[in-house]
VEXFI-956174 format. One record per residue (C-alpha): residue in one letter; chain; x, y, z. Coordinates in Angstrom, 3 decimals, padded with zeros to 6 digits. Layout:
<pt residuo="A" cadena="A" u="X" v="Y" w="Z"/>
...
***
This chain:
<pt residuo="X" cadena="A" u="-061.959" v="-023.194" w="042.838"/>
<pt residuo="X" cadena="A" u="-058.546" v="-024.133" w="041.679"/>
<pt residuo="X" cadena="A" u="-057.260" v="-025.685" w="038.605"/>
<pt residuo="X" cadena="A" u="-054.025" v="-028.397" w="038.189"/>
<pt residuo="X" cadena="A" u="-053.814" v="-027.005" w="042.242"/>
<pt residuo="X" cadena="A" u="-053.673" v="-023.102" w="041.324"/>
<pt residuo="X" cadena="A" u="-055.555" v="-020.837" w="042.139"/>
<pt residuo="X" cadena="A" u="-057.381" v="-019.285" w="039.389"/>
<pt residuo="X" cadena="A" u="-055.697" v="-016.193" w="038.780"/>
<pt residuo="X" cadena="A" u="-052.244" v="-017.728" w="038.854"/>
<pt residuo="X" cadena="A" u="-053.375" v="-019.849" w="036.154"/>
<pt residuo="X" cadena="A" u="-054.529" v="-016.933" w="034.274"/>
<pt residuo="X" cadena="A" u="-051.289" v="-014.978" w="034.516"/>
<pt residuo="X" cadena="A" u="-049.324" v="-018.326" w="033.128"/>
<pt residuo="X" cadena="A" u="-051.977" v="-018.832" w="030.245"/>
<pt residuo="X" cadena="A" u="-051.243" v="-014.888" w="029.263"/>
<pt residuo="X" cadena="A" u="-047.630" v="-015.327" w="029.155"/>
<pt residuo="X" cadena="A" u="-047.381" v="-018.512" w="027.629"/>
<pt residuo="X" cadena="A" u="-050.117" v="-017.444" w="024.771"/>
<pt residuo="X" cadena="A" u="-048.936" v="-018.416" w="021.117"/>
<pt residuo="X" cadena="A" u="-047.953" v="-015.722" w="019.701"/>
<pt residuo="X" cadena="A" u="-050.658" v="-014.505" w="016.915"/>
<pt residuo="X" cadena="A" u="-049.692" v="-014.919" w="013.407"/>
<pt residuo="X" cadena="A" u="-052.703" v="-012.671" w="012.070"/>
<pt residuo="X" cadena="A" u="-052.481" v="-009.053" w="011.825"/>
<pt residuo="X" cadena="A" u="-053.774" v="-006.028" w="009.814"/>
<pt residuo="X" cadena="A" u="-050.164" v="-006.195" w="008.170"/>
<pt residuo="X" cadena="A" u="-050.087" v="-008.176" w="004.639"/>
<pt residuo="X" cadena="A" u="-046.511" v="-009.231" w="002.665"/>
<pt residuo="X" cadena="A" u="-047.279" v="-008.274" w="-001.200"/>
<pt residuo="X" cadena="A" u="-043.472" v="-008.742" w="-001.646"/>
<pt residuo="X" cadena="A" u="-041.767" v="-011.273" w="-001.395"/>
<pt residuo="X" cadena="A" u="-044.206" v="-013.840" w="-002.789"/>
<pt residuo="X" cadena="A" u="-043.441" v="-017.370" w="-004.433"/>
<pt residuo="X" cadena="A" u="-042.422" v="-016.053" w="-007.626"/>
<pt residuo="X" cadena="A" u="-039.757" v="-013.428" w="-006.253"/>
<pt residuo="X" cadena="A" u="-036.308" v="-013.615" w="-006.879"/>
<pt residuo="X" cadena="A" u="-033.476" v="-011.223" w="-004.420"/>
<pt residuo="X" cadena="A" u="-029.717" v="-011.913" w="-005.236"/>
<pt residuo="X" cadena="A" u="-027.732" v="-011.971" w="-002.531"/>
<pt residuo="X" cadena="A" u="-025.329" v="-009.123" w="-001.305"/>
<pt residuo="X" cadena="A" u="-027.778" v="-006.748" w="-002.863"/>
<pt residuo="X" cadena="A" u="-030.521" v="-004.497" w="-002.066"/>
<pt residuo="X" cadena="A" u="-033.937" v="-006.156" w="-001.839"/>
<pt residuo="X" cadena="A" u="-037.452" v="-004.005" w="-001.475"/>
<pt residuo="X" cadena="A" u="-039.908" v="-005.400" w="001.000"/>
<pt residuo="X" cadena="A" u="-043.568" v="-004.441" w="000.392"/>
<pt residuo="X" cadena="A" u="-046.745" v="-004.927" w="002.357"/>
<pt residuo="X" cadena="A" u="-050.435" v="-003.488" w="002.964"/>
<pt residuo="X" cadena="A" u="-053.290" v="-003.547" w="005.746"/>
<pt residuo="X" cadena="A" u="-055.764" v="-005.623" w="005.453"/>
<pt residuo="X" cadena="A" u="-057.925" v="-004.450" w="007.877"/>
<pt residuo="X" cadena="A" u="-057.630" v="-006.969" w="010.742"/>
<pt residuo="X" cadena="A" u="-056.938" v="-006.057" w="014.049"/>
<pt residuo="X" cadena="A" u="-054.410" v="-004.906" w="015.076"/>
<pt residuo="X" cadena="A" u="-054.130" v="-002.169" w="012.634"/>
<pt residuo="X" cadena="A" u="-050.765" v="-000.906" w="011.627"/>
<pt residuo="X" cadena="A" u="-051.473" v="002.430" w="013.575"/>
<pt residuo="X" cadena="A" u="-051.305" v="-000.024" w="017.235"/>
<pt residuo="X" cadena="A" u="-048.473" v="-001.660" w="016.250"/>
<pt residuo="X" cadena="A" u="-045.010" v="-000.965" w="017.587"/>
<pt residuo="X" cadena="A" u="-041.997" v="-000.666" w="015.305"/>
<pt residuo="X" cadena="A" u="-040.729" v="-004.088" w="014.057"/>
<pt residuo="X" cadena="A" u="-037.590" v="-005.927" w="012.774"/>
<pt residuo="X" cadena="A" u="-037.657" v="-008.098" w="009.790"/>
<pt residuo="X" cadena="A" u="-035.638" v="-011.674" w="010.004"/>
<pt residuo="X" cadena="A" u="-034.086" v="-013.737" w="007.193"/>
<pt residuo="X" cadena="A" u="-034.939" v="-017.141" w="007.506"/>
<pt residuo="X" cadena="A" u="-033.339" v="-020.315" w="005.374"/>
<pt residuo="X" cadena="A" u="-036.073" v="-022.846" w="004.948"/>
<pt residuo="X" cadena="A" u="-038.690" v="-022.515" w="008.007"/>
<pt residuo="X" cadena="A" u="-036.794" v="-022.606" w="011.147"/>
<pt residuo="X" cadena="A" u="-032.738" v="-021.675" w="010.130"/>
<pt residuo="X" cadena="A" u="-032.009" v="-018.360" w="011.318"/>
<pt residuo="X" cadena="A" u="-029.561" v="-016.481" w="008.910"/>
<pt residuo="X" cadena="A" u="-029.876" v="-012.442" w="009.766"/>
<pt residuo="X" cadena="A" u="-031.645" v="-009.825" w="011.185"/>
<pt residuo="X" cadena="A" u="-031.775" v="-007.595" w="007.959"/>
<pt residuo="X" cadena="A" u="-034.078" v="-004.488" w="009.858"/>
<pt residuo="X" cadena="A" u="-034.754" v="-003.284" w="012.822"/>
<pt residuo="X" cadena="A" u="-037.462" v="-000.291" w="013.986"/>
<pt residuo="X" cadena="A" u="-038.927" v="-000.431" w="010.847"/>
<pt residuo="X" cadena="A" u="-042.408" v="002.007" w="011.022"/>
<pt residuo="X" cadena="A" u="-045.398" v="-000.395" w="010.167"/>
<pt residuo="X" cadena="A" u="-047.091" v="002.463" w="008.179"/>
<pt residuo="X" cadena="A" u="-043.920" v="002.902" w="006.227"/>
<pt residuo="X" cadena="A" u="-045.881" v="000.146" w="004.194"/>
<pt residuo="X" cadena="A" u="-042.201" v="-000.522" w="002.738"/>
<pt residuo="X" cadena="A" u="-039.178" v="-000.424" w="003.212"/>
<pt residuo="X" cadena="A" u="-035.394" v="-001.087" w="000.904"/>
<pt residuo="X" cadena="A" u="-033.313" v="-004.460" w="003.110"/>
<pt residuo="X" cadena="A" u="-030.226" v="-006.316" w="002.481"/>
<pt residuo="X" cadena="A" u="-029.941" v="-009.733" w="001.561"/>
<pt residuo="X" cadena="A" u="-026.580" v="-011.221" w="003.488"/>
<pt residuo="X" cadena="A" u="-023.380" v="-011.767" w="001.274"/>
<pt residuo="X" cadena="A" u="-023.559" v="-015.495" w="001.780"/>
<pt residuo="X" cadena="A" u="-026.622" v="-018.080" w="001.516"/>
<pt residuo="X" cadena="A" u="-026.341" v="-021.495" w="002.584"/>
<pt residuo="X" cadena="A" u="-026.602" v="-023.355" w="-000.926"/>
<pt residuo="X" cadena="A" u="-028.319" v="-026.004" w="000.730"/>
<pt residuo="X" cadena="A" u="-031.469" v="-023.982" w="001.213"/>
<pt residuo="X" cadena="A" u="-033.444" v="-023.294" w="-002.093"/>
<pt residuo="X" cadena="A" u="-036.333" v="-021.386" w="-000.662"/>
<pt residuo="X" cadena="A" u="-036.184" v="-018.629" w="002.357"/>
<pt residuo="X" cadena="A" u="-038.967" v="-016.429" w="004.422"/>
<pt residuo="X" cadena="A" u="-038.834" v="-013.699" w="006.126"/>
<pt residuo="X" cadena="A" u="-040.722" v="-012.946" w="009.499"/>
<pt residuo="X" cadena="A" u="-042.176" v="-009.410" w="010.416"/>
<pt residuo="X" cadena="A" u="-041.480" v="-009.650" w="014.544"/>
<pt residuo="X" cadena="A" u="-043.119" v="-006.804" w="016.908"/>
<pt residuo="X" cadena="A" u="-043.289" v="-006.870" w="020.420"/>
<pt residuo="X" cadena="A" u="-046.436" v="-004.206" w="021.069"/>
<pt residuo="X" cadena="A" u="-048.281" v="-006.167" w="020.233"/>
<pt residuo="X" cadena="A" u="-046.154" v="-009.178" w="019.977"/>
<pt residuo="X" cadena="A" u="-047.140" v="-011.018" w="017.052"/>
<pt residuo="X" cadena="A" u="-045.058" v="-012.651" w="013.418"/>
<pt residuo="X" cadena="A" u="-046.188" v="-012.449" w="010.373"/>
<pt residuo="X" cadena="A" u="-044.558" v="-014.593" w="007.628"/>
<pt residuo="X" cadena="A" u="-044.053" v="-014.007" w="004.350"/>
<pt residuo="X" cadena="A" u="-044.708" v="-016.484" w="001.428"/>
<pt residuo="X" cadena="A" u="-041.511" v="-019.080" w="000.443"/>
<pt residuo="X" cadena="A" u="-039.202" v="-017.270" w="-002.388"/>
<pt residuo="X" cadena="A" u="-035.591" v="-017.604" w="-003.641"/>
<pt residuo="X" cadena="A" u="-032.300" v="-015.784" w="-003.562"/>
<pt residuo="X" cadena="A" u="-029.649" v="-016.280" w="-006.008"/>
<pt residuo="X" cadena="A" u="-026.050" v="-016.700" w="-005.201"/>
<pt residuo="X" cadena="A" u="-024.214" v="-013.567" w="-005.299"/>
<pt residuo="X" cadena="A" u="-021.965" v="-013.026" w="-008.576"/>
<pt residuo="X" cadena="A" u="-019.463" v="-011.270" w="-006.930"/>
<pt residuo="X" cadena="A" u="-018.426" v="-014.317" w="-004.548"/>
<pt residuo="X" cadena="A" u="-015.670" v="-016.609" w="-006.181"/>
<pt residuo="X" cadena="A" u="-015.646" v="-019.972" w="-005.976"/>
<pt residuo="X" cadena="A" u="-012.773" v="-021.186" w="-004.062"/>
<pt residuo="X" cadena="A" u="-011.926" v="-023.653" w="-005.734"/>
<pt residuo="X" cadena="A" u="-011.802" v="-021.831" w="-009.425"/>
<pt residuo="X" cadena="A" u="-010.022" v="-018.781" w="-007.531"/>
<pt residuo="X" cadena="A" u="-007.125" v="-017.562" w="-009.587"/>
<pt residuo="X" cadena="A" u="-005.421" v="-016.793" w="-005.666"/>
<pt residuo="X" cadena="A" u="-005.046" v="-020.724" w="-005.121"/>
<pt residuo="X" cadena="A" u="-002.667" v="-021.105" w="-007.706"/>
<pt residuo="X" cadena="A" u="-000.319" v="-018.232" w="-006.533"/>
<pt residuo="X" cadena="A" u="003.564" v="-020.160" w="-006.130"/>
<pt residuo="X" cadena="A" u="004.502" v="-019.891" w="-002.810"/>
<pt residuo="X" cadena="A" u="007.694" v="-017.940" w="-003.674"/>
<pt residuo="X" cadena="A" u="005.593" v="-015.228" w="-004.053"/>
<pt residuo="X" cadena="A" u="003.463" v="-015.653" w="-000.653"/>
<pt residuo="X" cadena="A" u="007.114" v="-015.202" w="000.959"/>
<pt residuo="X" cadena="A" u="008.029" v="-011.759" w="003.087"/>
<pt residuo="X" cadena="A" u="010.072" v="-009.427" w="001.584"/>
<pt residuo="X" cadena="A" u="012.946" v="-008.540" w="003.984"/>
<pt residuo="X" cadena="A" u="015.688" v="-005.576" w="003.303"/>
<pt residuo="X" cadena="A" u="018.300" v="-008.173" w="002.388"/>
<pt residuo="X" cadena="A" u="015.403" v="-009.586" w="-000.453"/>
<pt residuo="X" cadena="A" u="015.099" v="-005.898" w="-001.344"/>
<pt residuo="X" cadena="A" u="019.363" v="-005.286" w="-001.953"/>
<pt residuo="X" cadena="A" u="019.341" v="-008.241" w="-003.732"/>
<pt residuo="X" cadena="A" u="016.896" v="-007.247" w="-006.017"/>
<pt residuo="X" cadena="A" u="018.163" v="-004.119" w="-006.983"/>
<pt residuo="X" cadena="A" u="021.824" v="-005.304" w="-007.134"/>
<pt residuo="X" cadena="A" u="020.632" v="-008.010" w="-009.558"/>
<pt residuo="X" cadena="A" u="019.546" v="-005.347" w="-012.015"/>
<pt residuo="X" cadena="A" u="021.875" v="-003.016" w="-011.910"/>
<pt residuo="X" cadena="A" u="024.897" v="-003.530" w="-014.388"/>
<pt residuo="X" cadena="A" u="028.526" v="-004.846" w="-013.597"/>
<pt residuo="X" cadena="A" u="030.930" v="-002.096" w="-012.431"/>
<pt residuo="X" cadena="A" u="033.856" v="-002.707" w="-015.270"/>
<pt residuo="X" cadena="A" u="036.911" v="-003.957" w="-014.323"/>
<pt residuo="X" cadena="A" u="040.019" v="-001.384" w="-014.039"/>
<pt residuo="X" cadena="A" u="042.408" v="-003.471" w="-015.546"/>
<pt residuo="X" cadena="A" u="039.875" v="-003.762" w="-018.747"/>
<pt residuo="X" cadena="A" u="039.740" v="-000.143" w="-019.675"/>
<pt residuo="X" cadena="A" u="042.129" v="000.357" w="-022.396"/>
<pt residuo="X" cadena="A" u="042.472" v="003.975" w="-021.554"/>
<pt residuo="X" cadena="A" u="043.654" v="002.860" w="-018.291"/>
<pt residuo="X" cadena="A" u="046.065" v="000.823" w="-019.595"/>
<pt residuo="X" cadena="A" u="047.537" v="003.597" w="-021.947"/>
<pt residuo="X" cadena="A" u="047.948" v="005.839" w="-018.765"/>
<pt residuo="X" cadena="A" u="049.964" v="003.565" w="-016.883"/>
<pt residuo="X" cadena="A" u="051.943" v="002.579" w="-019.332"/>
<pt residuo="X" cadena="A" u="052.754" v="006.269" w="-019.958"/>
<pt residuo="X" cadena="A" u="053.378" v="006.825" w="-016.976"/>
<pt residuo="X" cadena="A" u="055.761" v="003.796" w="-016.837"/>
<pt residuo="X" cadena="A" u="057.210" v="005.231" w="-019.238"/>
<pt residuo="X" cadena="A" u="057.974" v="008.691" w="-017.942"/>
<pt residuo="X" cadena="A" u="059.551" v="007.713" w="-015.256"/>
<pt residuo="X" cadena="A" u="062.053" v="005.268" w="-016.581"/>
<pt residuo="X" cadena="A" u="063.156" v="008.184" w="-018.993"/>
<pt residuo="X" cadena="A" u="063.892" v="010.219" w="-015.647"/>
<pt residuo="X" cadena="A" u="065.887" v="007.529" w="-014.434"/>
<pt residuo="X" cadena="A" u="067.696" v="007.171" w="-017.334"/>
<pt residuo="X" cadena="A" u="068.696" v="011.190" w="-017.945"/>
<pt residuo="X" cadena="A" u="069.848" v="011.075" w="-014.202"/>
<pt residuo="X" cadena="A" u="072.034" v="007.941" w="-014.522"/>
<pt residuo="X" cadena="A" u="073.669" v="009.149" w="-017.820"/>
<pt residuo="X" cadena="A" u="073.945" v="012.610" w="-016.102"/>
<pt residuo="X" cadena="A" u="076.129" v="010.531" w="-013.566"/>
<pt residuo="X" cadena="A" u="077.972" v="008.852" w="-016.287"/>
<pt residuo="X" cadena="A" u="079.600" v="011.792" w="-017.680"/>
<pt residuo="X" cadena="A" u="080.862" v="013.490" w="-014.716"/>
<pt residuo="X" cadena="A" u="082.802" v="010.617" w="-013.928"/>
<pt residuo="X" cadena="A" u="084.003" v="010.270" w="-017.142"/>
<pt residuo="X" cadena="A" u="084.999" v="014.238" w="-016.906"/>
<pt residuo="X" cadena="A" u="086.884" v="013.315" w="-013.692"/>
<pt residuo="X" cadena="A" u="088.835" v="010.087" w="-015.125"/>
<pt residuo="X" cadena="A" u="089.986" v="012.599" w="-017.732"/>
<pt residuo="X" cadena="A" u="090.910" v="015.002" w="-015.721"/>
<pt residuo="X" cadena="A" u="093.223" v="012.858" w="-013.496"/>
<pt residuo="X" cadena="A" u="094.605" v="010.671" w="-016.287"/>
<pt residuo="X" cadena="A" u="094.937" v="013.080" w="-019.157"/>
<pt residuo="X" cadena="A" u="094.828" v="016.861" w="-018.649"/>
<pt residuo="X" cadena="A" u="096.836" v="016.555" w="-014.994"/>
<pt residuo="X" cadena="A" u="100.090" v="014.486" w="-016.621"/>
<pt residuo="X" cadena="A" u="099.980" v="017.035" w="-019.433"/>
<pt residuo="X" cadena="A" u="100.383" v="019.829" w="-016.828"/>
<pt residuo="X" cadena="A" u="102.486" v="018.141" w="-015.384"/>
<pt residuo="X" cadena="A" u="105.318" v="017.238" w="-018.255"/>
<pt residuo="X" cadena="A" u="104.468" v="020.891" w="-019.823"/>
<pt residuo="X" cadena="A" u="105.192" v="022.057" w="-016.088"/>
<pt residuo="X" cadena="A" u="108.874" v="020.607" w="-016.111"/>
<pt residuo="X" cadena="A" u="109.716" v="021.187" w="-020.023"/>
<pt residuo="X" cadena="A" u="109.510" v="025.155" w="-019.000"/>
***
Protein backbone atom coordinates (compact mmCIF):
# COMPACT_ATOMS: atom_id res chain seq x y z
CA UNK A 1 0.00 0.00 0.00
CA UNK A 2 1.44 3.35 -0.79
CA UNK A 3 0.42 6.78 0.02
CA UNK A 4 0.80 10.27 -2.37
CA UNK A 5 3.04 7.24 -4.43
CA UNK A 6 5.41 6.32 -1.33
CA UNK A 7 5.81 3.64 0.10
CA UNK A 8 4.74 3.58 3.58
CA UNK A 9 7.76 3.80 5.49
CA UNK A 10 9.19 6.62 3.43
CA UNK A 11 6.23 8.49 4.33
CA UNK A 12 6.77 7.74 7.87
CA UNK A 13 10.38 8.89 7.98
CA UNK A 14 9.17 12.43 6.25
CA UNK A 15 6.14 12.76 8.76
CA UNK A 16 8.94 12.25 11.76
CA UNK A 17 11.15 14.84 10.48
CA UNK A 18 8.80 17.29 9.46
CA UNK A 19 6.74 16.90 12.99
CA UNK A 20 5.87 20.40 14.61
CA UNK A 21 7.90 20.84 17.05
CA UNK A 22 5.98 20.37 20.61
CA UNK A 23 5.36 23.41 22.55
CA UNK A 24 4.33 21.39 25.83
CA UNK A 25 6.77 20.20 28.24
CA UNK A 26 7.25 19.41 31.98
CA UNK A 27 9.19 22.88 31.97
CA UNK A 28 6.92 26.00 33.20
CA UNK A 29 8.15 30.02 32.86
CA UNK A 30 7.11 31.60 36.45
CA UNK A 31 9.33 34.55 35.34
CA UNK A 32 8.95 36.54 33.04
CA UNK A 33 5.16 36.89 33.12
CA UNK A 34 2.91 39.89 31.81
CA UNK A 35 3.55 42.06 34.61
CA UNK A 36 7.53 41.83 34.52
CA UNK A 37 9.63 44.55 33.82
CA UNK A 38 13.89 43.84 32.76
CA UNK A 39 15.83 47.09 31.78
CA UNK A 40 17.98 46.67 29.23
CA UNK A 41 21.87 46.28 29.46
CA UNK A 42 21.25 44.71 32.81
CA UNK A 43 21.04 41.50 34.49
CA UNK A 44 17.63 39.81 34.29
CA UNK A 45 16.68 36.41 36.45
CA UNK A 46 14.78 33.80 34.53
CA UNK A 47 12.67 31.42 36.66
CA UNK A 48 10.70 28.30 35.90
CA UNK A 49 9.24 24.92 37.48
CA UNK A 50 8.02 21.31 36.31
CA UNK A 51 4.85 20.74 35.93
CA UNK A 52 4.81 17.30 35.60
CA UNK A 53 4.21 16.69 31.87
CA UNK A 54 6.26 14.66 29.90
CA UNK A 55 9.08 15.17 29.15
CA UNK A 56 10.35 15.79 32.55
CA UNK A 57 13.23 18.10 33.07
CA UNK A 58 15.48 15.03 34.02
CA UNK A 59 15.07 13.80 29.80
CA UNK A 60 15.69 16.95 28.62
CA UNK A 61 18.96 18.06 27.08
CA UNK A 62 20.59 21.35 28.00
CA UNK A 63 18.88 24.38 26.33
CA UNK A 64 19.50 28.00 25.14
CA UNK A 65 17.17 30.75 25.89
CA UNK A 66 16.31 33.39 22.86
CA UNK A 67 15.23 37.05 23.08
CA UNK A 68 12.50 37.69 20.94
CA UNK A 69 10.93 41.39 19.96
CA UNK A 70 7.24 40.93 19.46
CA UNK A 71 6.52 37.13 18.27
CA UNK A 72 8.71 36.39 15.42
CA UNK A 73 11.85 39.30 15.53
CA UNK A 74 14.87 37.65 16.58
CA UNK A 75 17.11 40.01 18.77
CA UNK A 76 19.77 37.61 20.83
CA UNK A 77 20.65 34.47 22.01
CA UNK A 78 21.07 35.54 25.77
CA UNK A 79 22.04 31.55 27.08
CA UNK A 80 23.22 28.72 25.94
CA UNK A 81 23.62 24.99 27.83
CA UNK A 82 21.59 26.10 30.41
CA UNK A 83 20.79 22.73 32.87
CA UNK A 84 16.89 22.32 32.84
CA UNK A 85 16.99 21.32 36.57
CA UNK A 86 18.92 24.45 37.30
CA UNK A 87 15.15 25.60 37.57
CA UNK A 88 16.87 29.20 37.08
CA UNK A 89 19.18 30.82 35.91
CA UNK A 90 20.72 35.03 36.01
CA UNK A 91 20.62 36.36 31.67
CA UNK A 92 21.39 39.53 30.01
CA UNK A 93 19.09 41.70 28.40
CA UNK A 94 21.03 43.26 25.09
CA UNK A 95 22.27 46.98 25.36
CA UNK A 96 19.86 48.07 22.68
CA UNK A 97 15.95 47.31 22.13
CA UNK A 98 14.24 48.21 19.11
CA UNK A 99 11.81 51.05 20.49
CA UNK A 100 9.37 49.96 18.14
CA UNK A 101 8.63 46.77 20.02
CA UNK A 102 6.73 47.32 23.39
CA UNK A 103 6.37 43.75 24.45
CA UNK A 104 9.15 40.78 24.02
CA UNK A 105 9.25 36.75 24.78
CA UNK A 106 11.62 34.63 25.27
CA UNK A 107 11.78 30.93 23.92
CA UNK A 108 13.33 27.95 25.95
CA UNK A 109 14.87 25.86 22.66
CA UNK A 110 16.27 22.12 23.28
CA UNK A 111 17.14 19.79 20.79
CA UNK A 112 16.87 16.23 22.97
CA UNK A 113 14.05 16.37 22.86
CA UNK A 114 13.50 19.15 20.49
CA UNK A 115 10.76 21.14 21.69
CA UNK A 116 10.08 25.49 22.61
CA UNK A 117 8.53 26.62 25.24
CA UNK A 118 7.47 30.31 25.34
CA UNK A 119 7.25 32.50 27.89
CA UNK A 120 4.32 34.96 28.58
CA UNK A 121 4.57 38.73 26.68
CA UNK A 122 6.54 41.30 29.16
CA UNK A 123 8.48 44.58 28.76
CA UNK A 124 11.99 45.93 28.89
CA UNK A 125 12.81 49.42 29.52
CA UNK A 126 15.29 51.41 27.61
CA UNK A 127 18.59 51.38 29.13
CA UNK A 128 19.55 54.72 31.14
CA UNK A 129 22.93 54.57 30.35
CA UNK A 130 22.37 54.97 26.40
CA UNK A 131 22.32 58.75 25.28
CA UNK A 132 20.20 60.01 22.98
CA UNK A 133 21.98 61.16 20.00
CA UNK A 134 20.48 63.79 19.36
CA UNK A 135 20.67 65.48 23.11
CA UNK A 136 24.46 64.18 23.18
CA UNK A 137 26.68 66.88 24.56
CA UNK A 138 29.52 65.16 21.75
CA UNK A 139 27.38 66.67 18.75
CA UNK A 140 28.03 70.02 19.63
CA UNK A 141 31.89 69.62 19.94
CA UNK A 142 33.47 72.68 17.27
CA UNK A 143 35.27 71.05 14.80
CA UNK A 144 38.53 72.88 15.71
CA UNK A 145 38.71 70.65 18.33
CA UNK A 146 37.94 67.26 16.28
CA UNK A 147 41.26 68.42 14.33
CA UNK A 148 44.77 66.24 14.74
CA UNK A 149 47.28 67.57 16.69
CA UNK A 150 50.57 67.54 14.70
CA UNK A 151 54.22 68.54 16.26
CA UNK A 152 54.09 71.89 14.48
CA UNK A 153 50.31 72.41 16.45
CA UNK A 154 52.24 71.27 19.53
CA UNK A 155 55.44 74.18 19.09
CA UNK A 156 52.98 76.51 18.47
CA UNK A 157 51.25 75.98 21.46
CA UNK A 158 53.89 76.14 23.76
CA UNK A 159 55.63 79.10 22.03
CA UNK A 160 52.33 80.98 22.38
CA UNK A 161 52.58 80.76 26.14
CA UNK A 162 55.76 81.25 26.86
CA UNK A 163 56.82 85.01 27.40
CA UNK A 164 58.73 87.40 24.92
CA UNK A 165 62.54 87.09 25.13
CA UNK A 166 63.36 91.06 25.89
CA UNK A 167 64.96 92.95 23.51
CA UNK A 168 68.89 93.74 24.03
CA UNK A 169 68.76 97.11 23.06
CA UNK A 170 65.87 97.63 25.90
CA UNK A 171 67.86 96.65 28.91
CA UNK A 172 69.06 99.74 30.45
CA UNK A 173 71.90 97.94 32.05
CA UNK A 174 72.96 97.08 28.67
CA UNK A 175 72.94 100.32 27.58
CA UNK A 176 75.09 101.64 30.59
CA UNK A 177 77.77 98.95 29.63
CA UNK A 178 78.25 99.99 26.25
CA UNK A 179 78.27 103.25 26.77
CA UNK A 180 81.06 102.66 29.33
CA UNK A 181 82.73 100.93 27.38
CA UNK A 182 82.46 103.64 24.64
CA UNK A 183 83.71 105.53 26.83
CA UNK A 184 86.88 103.77 27.89
CA UNK A 185 88.13 103.48 24.89
CA UNK A 186 87.90 106.96 23.53
CA UNK A 187 89.87 108.02 26.77
CA UNK A 188 92.69 105.53 25.47
CA UNK A 189 92.68 107.15 22.30
CA UNK A 190 92.86 110.33 23.60
CA UNK A 191 96.01 109.72 26.30
CA UNK A 192 97.83 108.12 23.22
CA UNK A 193 97.22 111.03 20.80
CA UNK A 194 98.19 113.71 23.43
CA UNK A 195 101.14 111.37 24.33
CA UNK A 196 102.06 112.02 20.56
CA UNK A 197 101.45 115.65 20.87
CA UNK A 198 104.10 116.39 23.25
CA UNK A 199 106.96 114.62 21.85
CA UNK A 200 106.67 116.56 18.89
CA UNK A 201 106.35 119.54 20.59
CA UNK A 202 109.70 118.41 22.66
CA UNK A 203 111.36 117.95 19.23
CA UNK A 204 110.20 121.46 17.61
CA UNK A 205 111.88 122.85 20.72
CA UNK A 206 114.68 121.18 20.55
CA UNK A 207 115.55 122.14 16.91
CA UNK A 208 114.27 125.72 17.09
CA UNK A 209 115.24 126.78 20.57
CA UNK A 210 117.77 124.83 22.65
CA UNK A 211 120.05 123.93 19.26
CA UNK A 212 120.50 127.93 18.13
CA UNK A 213 121.26 128.61 21.79
CA UNK A 214 124.13 126.06 21.60
CA UNK A 215 124.92 127.20 18.87
CA UNK A 216 125.47 131.25 19.49
CA UNK A 217 126.80 130.20 23.19
CA UNK A 218 129.16 127.80 21.06
CA UNK A 219 130.78 130.81 19.06
CA UNK A 220 130.60 133.62 21.96
CA UNK A 221 133.35 131.20 23.82
Amino acid sequence: MATLGLPIPLCLTLLFFLRPISVLASLYPTKPVSTTFYTAGQAAELRWVEDGQRPLLSAMGLMKIDLYAGNNTYLATIANDIDPLALGTIVYIPQVIPKNYHLCTLRFITAHPPQVVYTADFNIIPSPYLEDPRTSPTTTTSSSSLLPTTDSTILSRISSTQPASPNPSDNPSSKSTSASLTWSLSGRVGAQGSNLVDVERVKFRLLFIVWPALVGLSLAI
